[in-house]
C-alpha positions as CSV (number, residue, x, y, z in Angstrom):
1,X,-17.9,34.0,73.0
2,X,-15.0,33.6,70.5
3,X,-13.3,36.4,68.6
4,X,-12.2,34.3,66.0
5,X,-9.8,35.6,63.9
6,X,-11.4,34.5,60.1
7,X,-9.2,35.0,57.0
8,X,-10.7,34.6,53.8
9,X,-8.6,32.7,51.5
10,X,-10.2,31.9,48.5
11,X,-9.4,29.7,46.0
12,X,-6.6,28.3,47.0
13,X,-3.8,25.1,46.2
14,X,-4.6,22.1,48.6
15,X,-0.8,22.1,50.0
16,X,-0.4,25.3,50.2
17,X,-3.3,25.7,52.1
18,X,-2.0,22.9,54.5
19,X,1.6,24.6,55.0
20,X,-0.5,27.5,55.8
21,X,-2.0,25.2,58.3
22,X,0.7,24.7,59.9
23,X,2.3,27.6,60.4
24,X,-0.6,28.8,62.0
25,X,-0.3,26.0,64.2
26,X,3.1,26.2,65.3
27,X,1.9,30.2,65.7
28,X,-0.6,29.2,68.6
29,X,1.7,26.3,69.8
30,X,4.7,28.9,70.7
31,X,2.3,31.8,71.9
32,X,1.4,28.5,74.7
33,X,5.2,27.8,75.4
34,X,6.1,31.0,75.5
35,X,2.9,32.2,77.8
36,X,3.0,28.9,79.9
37,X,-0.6,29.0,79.5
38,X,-3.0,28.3,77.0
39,X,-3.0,30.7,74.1
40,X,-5.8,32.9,73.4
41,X,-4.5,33.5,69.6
42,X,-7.0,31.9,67.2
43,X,-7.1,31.5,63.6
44,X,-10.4,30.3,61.1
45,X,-9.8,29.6,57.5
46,X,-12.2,29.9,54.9
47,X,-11.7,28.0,51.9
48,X,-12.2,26.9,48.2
49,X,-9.8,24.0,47.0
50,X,-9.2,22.9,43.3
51,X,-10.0,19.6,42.7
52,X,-8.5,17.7,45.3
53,X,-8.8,14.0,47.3
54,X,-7.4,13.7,50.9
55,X,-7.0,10.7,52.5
56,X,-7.1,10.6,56.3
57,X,-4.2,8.7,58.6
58,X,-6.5,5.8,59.5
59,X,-7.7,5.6,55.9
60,X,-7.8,3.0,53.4
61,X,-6.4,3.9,49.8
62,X,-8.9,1.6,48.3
63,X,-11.6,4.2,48.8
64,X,-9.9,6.4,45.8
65,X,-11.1,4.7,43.0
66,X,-9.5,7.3,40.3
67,X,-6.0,6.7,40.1
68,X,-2.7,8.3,38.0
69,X,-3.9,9.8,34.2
70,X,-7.3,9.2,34.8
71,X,-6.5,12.0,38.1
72,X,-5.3,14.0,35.4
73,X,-7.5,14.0,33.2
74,X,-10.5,15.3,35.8
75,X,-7.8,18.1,36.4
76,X,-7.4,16.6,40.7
77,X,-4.8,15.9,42.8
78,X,-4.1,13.2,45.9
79,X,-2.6,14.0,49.4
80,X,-2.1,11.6,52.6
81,X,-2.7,13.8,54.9
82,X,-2.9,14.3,58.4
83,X,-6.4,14.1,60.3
84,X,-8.7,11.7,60.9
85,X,-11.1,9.9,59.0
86,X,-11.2,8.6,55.8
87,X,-11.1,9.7,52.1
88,X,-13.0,13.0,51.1
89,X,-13.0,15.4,48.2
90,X,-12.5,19.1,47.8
91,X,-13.5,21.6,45.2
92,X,-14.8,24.8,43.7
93,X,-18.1,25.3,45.2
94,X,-17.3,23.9,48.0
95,X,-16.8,25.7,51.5
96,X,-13.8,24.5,53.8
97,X,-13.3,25.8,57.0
98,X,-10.1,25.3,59.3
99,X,-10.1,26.4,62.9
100,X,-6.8,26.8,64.3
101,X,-7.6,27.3,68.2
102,X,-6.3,26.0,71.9
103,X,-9.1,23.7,73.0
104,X,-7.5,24.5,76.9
105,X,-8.1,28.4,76.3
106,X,-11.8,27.4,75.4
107,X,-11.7,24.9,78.1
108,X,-13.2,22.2,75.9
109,X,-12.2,18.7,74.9
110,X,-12.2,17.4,71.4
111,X,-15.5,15.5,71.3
112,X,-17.3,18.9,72.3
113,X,-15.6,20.9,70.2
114,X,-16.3,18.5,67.3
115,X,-19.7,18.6,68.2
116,X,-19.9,22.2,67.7
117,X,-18.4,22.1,64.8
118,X,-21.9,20.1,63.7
119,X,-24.0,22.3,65.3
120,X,-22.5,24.8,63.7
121,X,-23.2,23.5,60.1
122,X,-26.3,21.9,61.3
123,X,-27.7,25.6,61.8
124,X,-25.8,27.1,59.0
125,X,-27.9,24.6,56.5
126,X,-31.0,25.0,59.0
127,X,-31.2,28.8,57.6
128,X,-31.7,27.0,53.8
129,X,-34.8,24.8,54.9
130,X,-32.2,21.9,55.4
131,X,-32.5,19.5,58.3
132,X,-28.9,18.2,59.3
133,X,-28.2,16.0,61.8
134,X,-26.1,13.3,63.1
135,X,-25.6,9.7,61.7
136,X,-25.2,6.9,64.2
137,X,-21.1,5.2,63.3
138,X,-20.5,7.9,60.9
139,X,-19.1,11.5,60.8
140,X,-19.8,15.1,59.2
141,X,-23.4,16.1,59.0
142,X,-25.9,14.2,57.1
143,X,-29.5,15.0,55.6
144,X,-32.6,12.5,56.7
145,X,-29.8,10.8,58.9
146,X,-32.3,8.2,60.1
147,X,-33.1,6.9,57.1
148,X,-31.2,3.8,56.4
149,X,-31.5,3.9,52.2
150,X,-32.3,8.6,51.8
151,X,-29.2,9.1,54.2
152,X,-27.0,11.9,52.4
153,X,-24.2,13.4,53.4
154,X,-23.6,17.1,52.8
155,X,-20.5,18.1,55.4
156,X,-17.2,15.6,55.8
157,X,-15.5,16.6,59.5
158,X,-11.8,15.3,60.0
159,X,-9.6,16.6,62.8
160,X,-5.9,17.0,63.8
161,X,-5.3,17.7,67.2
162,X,-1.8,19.1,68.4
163,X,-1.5,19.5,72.5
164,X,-4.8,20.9,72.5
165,X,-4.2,23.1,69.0
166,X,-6.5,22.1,66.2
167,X,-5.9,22.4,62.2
168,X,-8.3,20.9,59.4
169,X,-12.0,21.3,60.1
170,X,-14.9,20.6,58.0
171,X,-16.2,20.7,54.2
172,X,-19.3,21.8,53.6
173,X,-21.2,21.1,50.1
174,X,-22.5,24.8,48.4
175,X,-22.6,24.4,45.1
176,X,-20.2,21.7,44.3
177,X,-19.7,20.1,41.2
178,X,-21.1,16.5,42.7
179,X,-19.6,14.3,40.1
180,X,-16.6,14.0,41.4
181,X,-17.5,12.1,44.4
182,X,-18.1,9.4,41.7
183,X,-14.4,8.8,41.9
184,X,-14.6,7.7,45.3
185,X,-16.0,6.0,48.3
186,X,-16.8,9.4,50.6
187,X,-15.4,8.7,53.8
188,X,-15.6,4.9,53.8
189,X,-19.0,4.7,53.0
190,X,-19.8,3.2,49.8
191,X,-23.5,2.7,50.2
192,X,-24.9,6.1,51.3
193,X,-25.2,9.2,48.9
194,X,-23.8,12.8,49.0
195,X,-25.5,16.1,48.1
196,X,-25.2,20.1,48.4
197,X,-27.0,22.6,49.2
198,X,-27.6,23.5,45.8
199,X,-28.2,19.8,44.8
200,X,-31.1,20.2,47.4
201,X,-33.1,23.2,46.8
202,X,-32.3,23.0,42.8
203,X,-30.9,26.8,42.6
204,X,-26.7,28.3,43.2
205,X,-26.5,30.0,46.2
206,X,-23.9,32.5,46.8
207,X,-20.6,31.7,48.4
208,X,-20.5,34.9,50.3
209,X,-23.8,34.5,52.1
210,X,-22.2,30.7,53.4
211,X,-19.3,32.4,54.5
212,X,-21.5,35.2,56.6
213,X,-23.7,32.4,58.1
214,X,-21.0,30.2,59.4
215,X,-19.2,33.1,60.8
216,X,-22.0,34.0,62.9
217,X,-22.8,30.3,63.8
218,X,-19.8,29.5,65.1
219,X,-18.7,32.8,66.6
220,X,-22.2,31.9,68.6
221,X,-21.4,28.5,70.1
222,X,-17.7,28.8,71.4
């Protein structure tokens, strides 16, 4: 079982909150090199952004569909960024996570521990009445995943891994303000919807009790 290390961060600037990232990163990275083993040291960012797009490496620009004042003017930024995947939005409401851990030391590979990652959320929104699952060709977590016209998604998923070191994670909708996934094409897929938690069972739910769930979820499955 992991002992992750979780830091509450709050609300905080997309960049900044990247930089962190990566110091963190290069933390783990040297505790390997200077070990000459994999490095036990582990980090877990929780998360609120302000308004923000991020577009993935293998992503196509064309999926931001609000560009220069009108970016103003909805008070959101743009980064090219890192991970994988595509284009996704972050916000108030909300909750990011970003596990910083040495996939050797947990003596995984990336495809398993991505797919904790979803079973993590997947029982996270499970404790709401939710059913998440899987969508066949697409990331994140979706709701009625089979469904080929109610398919929702309500977690985006994109990766970096760094000789076995991970950074970025997952984004998981609370109580976020939905129109501004209006602005864009979430992760690539123009034809399917999005939704949040509180979308879903028509009340706010509080941030803190997110936060407690997915700490236990995912202390639970690595």
């Amino acid at each position: 079982m992991a002992n992750f290390n979780y830091i509450d961060v709050g609300l905080k600037d997309y960049k900044e909150c990247w930089d962190y990232q990566e110091e963190l990163l290069k933390n783990v990275s040297d505790d390997k090199r200077s070990l000459g083993k994999p490095s036990e040291k582990n980090h877990f960012l929780l998360v609120e952004h302000p308004h923000v797009y991020t577009l993935g490496k293998s992503g196509d620009e064309n999926n931001l569909l609000a560009h220069g004042e009108f970016l103003k003017k909805i008070e959101a930024t743009f980064y090219k960024i890192n991970r994988g995947g595509d284009i996704t939005y972050h916000g108030p409401g909300q909750m990011v996570g970003y596990p910083i851990m040495d996939l050797e030391y947990y003596k995984i590979g990336v495809r398993e521990y991505i797919e904790k990652m979803e079973d993590a959320i997947i029982e996270t929104i499970a404790e709401f009445g939710l059913k998440g699952g899987r969508k066949e060709g697409a990331t994140g977590i979706w709701l009625d995943f089979e469904h080929k016209v109610r398919a929702r998604k309500i977690c985006a998923i994109g990766v970096r891994v760094s000789r076995f070191v991970t950074m970025h994670g997952f984004a998981l909708n609370v109580n976020t303000d939905m129109r501004y996934f209006n602005y864009i094409n979430p992760c690539g897929f123009a034809s399917f919807g999005v939704t949040s938690i509180q979308q879903e069972l028509g009340k706010e739910i509080p941030m803190d009790e997110v936060k407690t769930l997915l700490m236990e979820k995912f202390n639970k499955l690595y």
